[in-house]
N, C-alpha and C positions, 0 to 999 in steps of 0.2 A: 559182467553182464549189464545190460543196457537199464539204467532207469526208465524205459516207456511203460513198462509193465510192473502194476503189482499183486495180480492175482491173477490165477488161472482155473476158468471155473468148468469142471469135465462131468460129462454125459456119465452114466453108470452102465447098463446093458450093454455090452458091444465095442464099448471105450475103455475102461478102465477094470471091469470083470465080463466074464459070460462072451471067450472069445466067440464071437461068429452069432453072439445074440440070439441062440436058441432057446430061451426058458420060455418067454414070452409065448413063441415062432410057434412050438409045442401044444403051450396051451391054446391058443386061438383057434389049431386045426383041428384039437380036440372039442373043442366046443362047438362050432359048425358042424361036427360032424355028427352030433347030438340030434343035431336040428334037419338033419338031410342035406349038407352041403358040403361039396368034396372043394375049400379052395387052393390053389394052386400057393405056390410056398411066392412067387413073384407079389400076387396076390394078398399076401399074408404081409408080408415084407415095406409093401411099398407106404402107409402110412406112420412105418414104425418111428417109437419117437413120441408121437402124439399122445395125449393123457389115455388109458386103455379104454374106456367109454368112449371117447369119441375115435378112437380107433378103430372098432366096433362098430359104429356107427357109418365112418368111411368108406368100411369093408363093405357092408351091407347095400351101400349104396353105389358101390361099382356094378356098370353095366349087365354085364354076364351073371354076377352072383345075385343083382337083385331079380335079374329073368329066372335065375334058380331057386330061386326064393319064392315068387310068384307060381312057380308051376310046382313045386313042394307042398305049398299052403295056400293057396289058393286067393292070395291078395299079396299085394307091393309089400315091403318091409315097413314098419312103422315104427314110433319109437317104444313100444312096450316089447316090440321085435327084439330091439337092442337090447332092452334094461335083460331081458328072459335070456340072450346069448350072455351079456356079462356075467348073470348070474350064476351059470355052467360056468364061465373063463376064469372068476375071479378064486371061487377054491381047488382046483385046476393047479392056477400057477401059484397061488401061495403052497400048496401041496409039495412040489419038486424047488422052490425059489435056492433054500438053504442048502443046493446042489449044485447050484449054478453063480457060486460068489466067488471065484477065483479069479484073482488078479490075471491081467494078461500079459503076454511076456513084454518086460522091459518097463512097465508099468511102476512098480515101486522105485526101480531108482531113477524112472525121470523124475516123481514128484519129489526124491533126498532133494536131486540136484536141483528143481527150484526152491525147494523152502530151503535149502544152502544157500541161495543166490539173493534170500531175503521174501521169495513169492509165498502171498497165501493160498492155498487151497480150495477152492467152493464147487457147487456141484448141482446139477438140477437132473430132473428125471421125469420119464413117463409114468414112473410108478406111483401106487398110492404109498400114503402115509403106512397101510397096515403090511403095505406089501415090503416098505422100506426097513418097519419094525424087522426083517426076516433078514432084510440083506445087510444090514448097514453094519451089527454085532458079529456076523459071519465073516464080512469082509475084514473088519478089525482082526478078530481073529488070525486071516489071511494074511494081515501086512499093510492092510490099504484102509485109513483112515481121514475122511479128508474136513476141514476144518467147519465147514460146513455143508448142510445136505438143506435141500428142501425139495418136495413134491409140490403137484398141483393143488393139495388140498391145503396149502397155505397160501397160494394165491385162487382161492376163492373158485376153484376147479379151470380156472384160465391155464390151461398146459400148455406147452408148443402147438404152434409156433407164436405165442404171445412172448412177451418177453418179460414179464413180471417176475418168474421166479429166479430170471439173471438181475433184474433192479435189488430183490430182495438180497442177492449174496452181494452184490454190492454197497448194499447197507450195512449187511451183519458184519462185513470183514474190512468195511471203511474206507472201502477204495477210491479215490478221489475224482475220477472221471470214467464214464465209461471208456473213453479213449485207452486209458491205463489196465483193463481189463481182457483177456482172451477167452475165448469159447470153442471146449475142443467136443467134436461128436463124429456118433458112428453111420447118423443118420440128415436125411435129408432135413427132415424136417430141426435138430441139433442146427444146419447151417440154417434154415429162415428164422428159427429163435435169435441167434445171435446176430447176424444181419439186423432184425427188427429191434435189438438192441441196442445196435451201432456198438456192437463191440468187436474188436480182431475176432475174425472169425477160421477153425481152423476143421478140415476132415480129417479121420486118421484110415487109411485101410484095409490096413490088413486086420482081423480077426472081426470085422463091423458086421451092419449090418446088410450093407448095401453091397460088399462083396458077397454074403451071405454061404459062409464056407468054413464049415469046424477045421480045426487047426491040423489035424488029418489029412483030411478033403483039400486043403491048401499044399501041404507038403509035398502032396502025391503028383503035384501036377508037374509038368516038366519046366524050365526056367522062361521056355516062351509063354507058354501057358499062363503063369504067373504075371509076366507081363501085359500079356493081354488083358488079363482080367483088374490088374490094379491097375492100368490105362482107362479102363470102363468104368471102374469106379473115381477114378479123377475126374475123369470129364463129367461127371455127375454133379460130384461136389463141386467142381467151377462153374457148370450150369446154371448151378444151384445162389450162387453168389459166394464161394468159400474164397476167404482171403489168399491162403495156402492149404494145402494138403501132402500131407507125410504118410510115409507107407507105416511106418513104428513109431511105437511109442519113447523108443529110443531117439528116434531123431527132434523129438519135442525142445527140449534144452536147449540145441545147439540152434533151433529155428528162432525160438524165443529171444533168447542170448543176440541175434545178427538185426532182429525189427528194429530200428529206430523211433 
């Protein structure tokens, strides 16, 4: 395997557990809907990634749902708007979280095969710290332990797309250049984190979030089907500025392994 890389630091939701990134997805539509707002699962989907507060806050401030919002209650969303949705979303998802930590397929033996190859492990997330407390012992449990984790609540609530809490695993695992570093996610805002990082940036798509398809829902489709829709999701992640993008998480190693 190529000396360029000595870490590899992966998204949690959508990447590495929680094929198809529904725990989140769940809670958000439950909590609008608390508030009188039906939003659409595209809708739901498209800031994911972001710290859940300010994801919340992005929701709220898309066109349609804020004119929903507006004719609901009778003034524009504001931010006590937000803090009173979060507060429905956040026990919500920590409610069903320790249901949704299951590695996804092919996931534990690419990370064997990098820490075999000498790679370390790191990890950032949308989540909070209390939401991590739920996931992080669940996924050990599961098989998937990765050498470092950090939320936004240890860089100072700066979540994606900021890039601090990739500086941070950079620090804690010693890695000597960003250049030496990859960044694997299931989401858009996963590629502007790592982008804003200047580290190798990679999408993965099947079971994400941006394909947005329980593993089911994916299987069921026919092999054009399939095509189609992981074409949709590439060209997003290239859009987006992703270095590469792989359909599995099985083909991680060998992508790794060929970068110079």
């Amino acid at each position: 395997m190529t000396n360029r890389f000595e870490a590899v630091i992966f998204d949690w939701a959508g990447t590495t557990v929680d094929y198809g990134c529904f725990a989140p997805v769940r809670a958000f539509q439950e909590a609008f809907r608390e508030f009188g707002i039906d939003p659409t699962m595209a809708e739901t989907r498209k800031p994911m990634g972001m710290l859940k507060h300010d994801h919340i806050n992005t929701m709220l401030h898309m066109e349609r749902i804020a004119r929903a919002w507006e004719d609901e209650h009778g003034h524009a969303p504001t931010d006590k708007d937000v803090d009173d949705v979060y507060a429905h979303f956040e026990p919500k998802l920590l409610s069903i979280l320790d249901g949704y930590t299951d590695p996804k397929p092919g996931v534990l033996d690419a990370v064997a095969a990098l820490r075999e190859a000498g790679l370390k492990i790191g990890s950032t997330t949308g989540y909070t710290d209390k939401m991590m407390d739920i996931v992080v012992p669940k996924a050990k449990e599961n098989g998937y332990a990765p050498d470092f984790w950090i939320s936004p609540d240890g860089t100072n609530g700066f979540g994606r797309p900021y890039p601090y809490m990739i500086f941070r695993n950079l620090e804690k695992l010693g890695v000597s250049s960003v250049h030496a570093a990859a960044k694997v996610g299931d989401t858009l805002s996963d590629i502007r984190e790592g982008k804003n990082a200047g580290v190798f940036t990679i999408g993965v798509v099947e079971g994400s979030s941006q394909l947005a398809l329980s593993q089911e829902e994916f299987e069921a489709l026919s092999e054009a089907e399939k095509a189609e829709a992981r074409a949709k999701a590439k060209a997003a992640f290239t859009e987006a500025g992703a270095d590469a993008v792989i359909n599995t998480m099985a083909e991680l190693p060998t992508l790794i392994a060929q970068i110079a």
